[in-house]
VEXDRENZA-295213 format. One line per 10 residues: their letters; for each residue x, y, z of C-alpha. Coordinates in pm, 1 decimal, decimal comma. Each point is the difference from the previous one (the first is absolute). Layout:
<bases>
A> X:Y:Z | ... $
</bases>
This chain:
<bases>
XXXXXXXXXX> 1853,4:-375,0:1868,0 | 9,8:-377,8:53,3 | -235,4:-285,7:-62,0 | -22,3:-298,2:18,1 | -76,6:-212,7:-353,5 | -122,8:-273,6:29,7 | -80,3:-273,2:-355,6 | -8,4:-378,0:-36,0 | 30,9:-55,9:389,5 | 309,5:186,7:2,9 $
XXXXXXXXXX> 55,7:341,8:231,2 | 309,2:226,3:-43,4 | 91,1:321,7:7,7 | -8,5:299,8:-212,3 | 125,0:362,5:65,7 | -238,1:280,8:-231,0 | 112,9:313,0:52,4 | -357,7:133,4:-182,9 | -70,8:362,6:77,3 | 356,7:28,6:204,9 $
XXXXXXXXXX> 180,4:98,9:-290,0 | -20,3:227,3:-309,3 | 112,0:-150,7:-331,6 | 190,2:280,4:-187,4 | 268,2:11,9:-274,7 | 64,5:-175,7:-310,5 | -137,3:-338,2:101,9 | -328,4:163,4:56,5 | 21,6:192,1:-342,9 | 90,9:-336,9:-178,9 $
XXXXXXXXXX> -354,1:-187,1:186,7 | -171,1:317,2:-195,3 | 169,6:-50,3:-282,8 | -54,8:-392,7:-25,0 | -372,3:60,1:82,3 | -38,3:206,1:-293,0 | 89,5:-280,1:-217,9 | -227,0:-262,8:149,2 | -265,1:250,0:12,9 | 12,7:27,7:-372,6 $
XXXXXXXXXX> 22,9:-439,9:-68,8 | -303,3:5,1:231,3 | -188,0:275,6:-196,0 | 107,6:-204,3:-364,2 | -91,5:-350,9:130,6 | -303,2:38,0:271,7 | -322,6:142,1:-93,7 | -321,7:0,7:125,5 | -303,5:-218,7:-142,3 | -324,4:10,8:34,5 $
XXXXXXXXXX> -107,8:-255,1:237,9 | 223,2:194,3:242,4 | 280,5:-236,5:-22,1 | 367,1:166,2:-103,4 | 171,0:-221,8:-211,5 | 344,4:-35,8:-90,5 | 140,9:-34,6:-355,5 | 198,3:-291,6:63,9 | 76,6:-96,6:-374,9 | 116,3:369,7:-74,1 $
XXXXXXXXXX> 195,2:21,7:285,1 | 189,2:-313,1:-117,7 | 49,0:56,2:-294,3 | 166,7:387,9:51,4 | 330,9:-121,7:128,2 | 119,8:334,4:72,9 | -334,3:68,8:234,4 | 142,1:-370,6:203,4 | 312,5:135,8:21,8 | -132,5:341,1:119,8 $
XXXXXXXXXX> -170,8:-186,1:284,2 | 250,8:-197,5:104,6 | 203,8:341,7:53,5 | -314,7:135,6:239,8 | 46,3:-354,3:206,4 | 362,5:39,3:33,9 | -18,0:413,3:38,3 | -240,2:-94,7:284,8 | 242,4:-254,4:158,6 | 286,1:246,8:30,2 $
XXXXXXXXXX> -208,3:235,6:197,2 | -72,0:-33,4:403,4 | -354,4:26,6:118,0 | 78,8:-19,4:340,3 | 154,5:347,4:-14,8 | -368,5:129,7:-184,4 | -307,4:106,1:168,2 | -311,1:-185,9:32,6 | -143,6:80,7:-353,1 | 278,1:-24,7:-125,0 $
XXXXXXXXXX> 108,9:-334,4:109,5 | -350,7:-92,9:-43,5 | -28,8:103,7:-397,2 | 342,0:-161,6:-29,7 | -102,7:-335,3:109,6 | -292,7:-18,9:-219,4 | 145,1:147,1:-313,6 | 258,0:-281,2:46,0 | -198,9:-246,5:94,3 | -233,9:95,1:-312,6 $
XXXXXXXXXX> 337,4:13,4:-215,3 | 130,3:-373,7:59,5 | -310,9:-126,7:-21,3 | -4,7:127,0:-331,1 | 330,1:-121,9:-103,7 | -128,0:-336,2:120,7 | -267,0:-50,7:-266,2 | 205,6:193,3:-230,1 | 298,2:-220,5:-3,4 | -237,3:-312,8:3,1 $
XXXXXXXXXX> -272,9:133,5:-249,7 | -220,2:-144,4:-149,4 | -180,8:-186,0:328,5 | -347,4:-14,2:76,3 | 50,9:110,4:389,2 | 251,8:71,6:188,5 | -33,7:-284,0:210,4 | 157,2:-193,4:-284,7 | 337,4:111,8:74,9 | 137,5:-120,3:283,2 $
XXXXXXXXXX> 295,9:62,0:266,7 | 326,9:-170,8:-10,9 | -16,9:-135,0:305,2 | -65,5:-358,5:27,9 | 52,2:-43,8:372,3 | -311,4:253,6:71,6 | -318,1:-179,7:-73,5 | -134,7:371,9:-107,0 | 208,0:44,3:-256,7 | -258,4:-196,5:-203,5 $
XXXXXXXXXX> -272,9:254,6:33,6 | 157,2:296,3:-158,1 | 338,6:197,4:-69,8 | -45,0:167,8:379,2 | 265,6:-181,9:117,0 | 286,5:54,0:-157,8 | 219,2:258,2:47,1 | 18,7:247,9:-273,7 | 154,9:328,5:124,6 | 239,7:115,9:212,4 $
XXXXXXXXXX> -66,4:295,3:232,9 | 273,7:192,3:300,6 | 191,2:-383,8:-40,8 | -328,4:-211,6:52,1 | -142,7:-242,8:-260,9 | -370,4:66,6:-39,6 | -253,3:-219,4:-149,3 | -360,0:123,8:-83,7 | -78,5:-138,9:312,5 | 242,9:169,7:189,5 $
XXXXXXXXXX> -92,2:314,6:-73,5 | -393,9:-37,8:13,6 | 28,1:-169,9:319,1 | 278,6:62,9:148,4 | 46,8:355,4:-38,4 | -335,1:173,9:-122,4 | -248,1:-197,3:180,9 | 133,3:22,8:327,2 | 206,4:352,1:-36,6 | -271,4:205,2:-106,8 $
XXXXXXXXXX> -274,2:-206,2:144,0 | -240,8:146,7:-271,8 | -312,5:-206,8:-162,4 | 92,3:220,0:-316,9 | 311,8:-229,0:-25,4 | -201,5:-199,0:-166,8 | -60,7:264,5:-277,5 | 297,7:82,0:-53,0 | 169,7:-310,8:-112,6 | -154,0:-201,1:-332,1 $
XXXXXXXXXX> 82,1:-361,6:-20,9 | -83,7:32,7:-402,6 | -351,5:-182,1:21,1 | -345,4:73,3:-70,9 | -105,6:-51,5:336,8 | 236,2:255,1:138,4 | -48,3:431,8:75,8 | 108,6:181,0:-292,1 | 384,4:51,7:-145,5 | -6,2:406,9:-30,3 $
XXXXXXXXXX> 82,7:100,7:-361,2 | 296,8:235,8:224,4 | 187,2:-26,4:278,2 | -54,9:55,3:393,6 | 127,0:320,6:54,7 | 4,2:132,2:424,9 | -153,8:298,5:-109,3 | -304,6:-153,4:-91,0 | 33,0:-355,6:163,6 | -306,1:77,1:285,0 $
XXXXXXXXXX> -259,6:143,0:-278,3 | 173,3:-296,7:-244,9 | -88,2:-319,5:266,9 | -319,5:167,4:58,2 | -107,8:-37,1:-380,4 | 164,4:-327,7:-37,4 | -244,1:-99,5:322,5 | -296,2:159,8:-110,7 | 31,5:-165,6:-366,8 | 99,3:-364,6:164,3 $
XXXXXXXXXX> -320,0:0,0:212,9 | -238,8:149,0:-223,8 | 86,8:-273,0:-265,2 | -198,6:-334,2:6,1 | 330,3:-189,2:44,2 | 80,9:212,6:331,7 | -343,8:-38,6:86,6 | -322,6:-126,9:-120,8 | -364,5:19,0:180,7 | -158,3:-324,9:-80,2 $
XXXXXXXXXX> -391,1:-20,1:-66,7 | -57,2:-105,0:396,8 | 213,0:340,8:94,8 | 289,2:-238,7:85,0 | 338,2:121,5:-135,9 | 247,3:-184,7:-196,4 | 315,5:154,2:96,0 | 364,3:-21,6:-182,5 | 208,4:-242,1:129,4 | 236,7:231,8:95,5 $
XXXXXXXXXX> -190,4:56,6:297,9 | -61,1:-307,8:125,4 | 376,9:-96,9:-37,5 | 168,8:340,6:197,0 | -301,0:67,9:202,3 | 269,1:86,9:320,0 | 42,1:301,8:-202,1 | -375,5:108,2:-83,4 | -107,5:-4,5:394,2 | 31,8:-392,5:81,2 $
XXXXXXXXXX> -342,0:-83,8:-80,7 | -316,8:60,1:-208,2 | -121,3:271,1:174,3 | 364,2:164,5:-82,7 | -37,6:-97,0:-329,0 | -362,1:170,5:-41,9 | 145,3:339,7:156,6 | 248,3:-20,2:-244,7 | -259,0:-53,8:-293,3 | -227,1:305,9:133,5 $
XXXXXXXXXX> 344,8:208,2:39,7 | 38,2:20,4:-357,7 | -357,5:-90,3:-149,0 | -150,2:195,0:-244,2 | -393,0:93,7:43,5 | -125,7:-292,7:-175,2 | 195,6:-232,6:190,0 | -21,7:166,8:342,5 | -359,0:-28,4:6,2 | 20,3:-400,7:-72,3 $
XXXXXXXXXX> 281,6:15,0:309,1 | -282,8:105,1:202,4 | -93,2:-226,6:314,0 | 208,8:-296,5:85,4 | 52,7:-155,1:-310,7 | 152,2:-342,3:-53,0 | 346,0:-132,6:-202,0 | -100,5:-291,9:-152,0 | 271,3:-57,3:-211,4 | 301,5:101,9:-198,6 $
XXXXXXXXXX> 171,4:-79,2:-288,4 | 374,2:108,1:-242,6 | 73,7:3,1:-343,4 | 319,0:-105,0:-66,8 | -44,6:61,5:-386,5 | 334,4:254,8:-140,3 | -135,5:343,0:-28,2 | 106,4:20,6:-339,9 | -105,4:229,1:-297,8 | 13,1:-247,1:-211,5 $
XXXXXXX> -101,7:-416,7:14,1 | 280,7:-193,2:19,3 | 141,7:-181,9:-251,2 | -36,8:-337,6:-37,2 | 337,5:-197,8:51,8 | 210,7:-105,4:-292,9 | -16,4:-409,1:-97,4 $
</bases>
């Protein structure tokens, strides 16, 4: 199919052939096999803690040059393949797992920083390239240069046109949904977002009912909220969709957002070390 993609008050055009075509033969085998291996880095390096934050193990991750070197050969396995050709859960699992995968290299390769936001793009003509590393390009994917950016908004966002986007991809902050300790897999990627929504939500940094019953929501609502129904009352639907009991019955009524807030802290295992000097 084709759709228009639109980012940075730009519009082209992009031809997905999702669900038109079966991926078979050794280039699918060789996605399995690379998966395998990130699966396992992700297993060593993210756990679960128990404010209900995963973490990363930044230091250790660094420090195991082999482990670096085994991600960099997921990124550029990934690259090679062509997830135009794949079905919908499987173009959508690819997407995030690479998405998930540079952004890791990013704070790898940098490490230590205190947030990501410290490490910026190369791109001194874009006045964004001073927030973050989003816009450079990192990866190369079918012949097209891809930053973060590129494929969060340019392809996910508007391809799948799924809130659980937003689940999916980890921009290696506090404030952000969980990075699974394994990989998106299509066999599992419906019950998979579903989790990753239910656990976002159900957190105080998705959302938090203040002492008035107003809600303090994640920022990540407030800045996509095109993609969560346009509005608060979209935004609320969403929030019952996936609220547990305890939450649900403080979404009861019409209550209000009153405000929302990010961490940008690095969801690290460890504190960062102080710099050298």
């Amino acid at each position: 199919m084709t759709v228009d993609i639109r980012s940075h008050g730009l519009t082209r055009r992009a031809t997905l052939g999702f669900g038109l075509m079966v991926l078979a033969g050794p280039a699918w085998a060789q996605a399995g096999d690379a998966d395998a291996a990130y699966d396992r880095l992700l297993k060593r390096y993210v756990s679960a803690s128990p404010d209900g934050i995963n973490r990363v193990d930044y230091a250790g991750w660094r420090a195991n040059s082999a482990d670096r070197t085994a991600l960099d050969g997921y990124i550029t396995e990934l690259s090679r393949l062509k997830p135009s050709a794949m079905a919908r859960a499987d173009a959508f699992s690819f997407w995030g797992n690479l998405y998930n995968a540079v952004t890791l290299k990013v704070i790898l390769d940098r490490y230590p920083v205190a947030s990501i936001r410290d490490i910026k793009s190369d791109n001194w003509l874009d006045p964004k390239a001073y927030t973050g590393p989003w816009r450079q390009p990192r990866v190369t994917v079918e012949g097209r240069r891809l930053s973060l950016d590129d494929i969060e908004h340019d392809i996910m966002r508007p391809t799948f046109k799924d809130p659980r986007v937003h689940y999916i991809v980890n921009c290696a902050s506090f404030g952000c949904p969980n990075l699974m300790n394994r990989v998106w897999r299509a066999a599992t990627l419906e019950a998979d977002l579903d989790a990753a929504a239910r656990a976002f939500v159900n957190h105080p940094r998705g959302v938090t009912v203040l002492a008035d019953g107003a809600l303090r929501v994640s920022s990540i609502y407030k800045w996509f909220i095109a993609d969560f129904g346009g509005n608060d009352a979209g935004l609320i639907a969403h929030f019952r969709q996936y609220a547990e009991p305890a939450l649900a019955q403080r979404l009861t009524g019409s209550p209000r957002i009153a405000d929302d807030d990010y961490d940008w802290s690095l969801n690290g295992l460890r504190p960062v070390p102080a710099p050298r000097g």
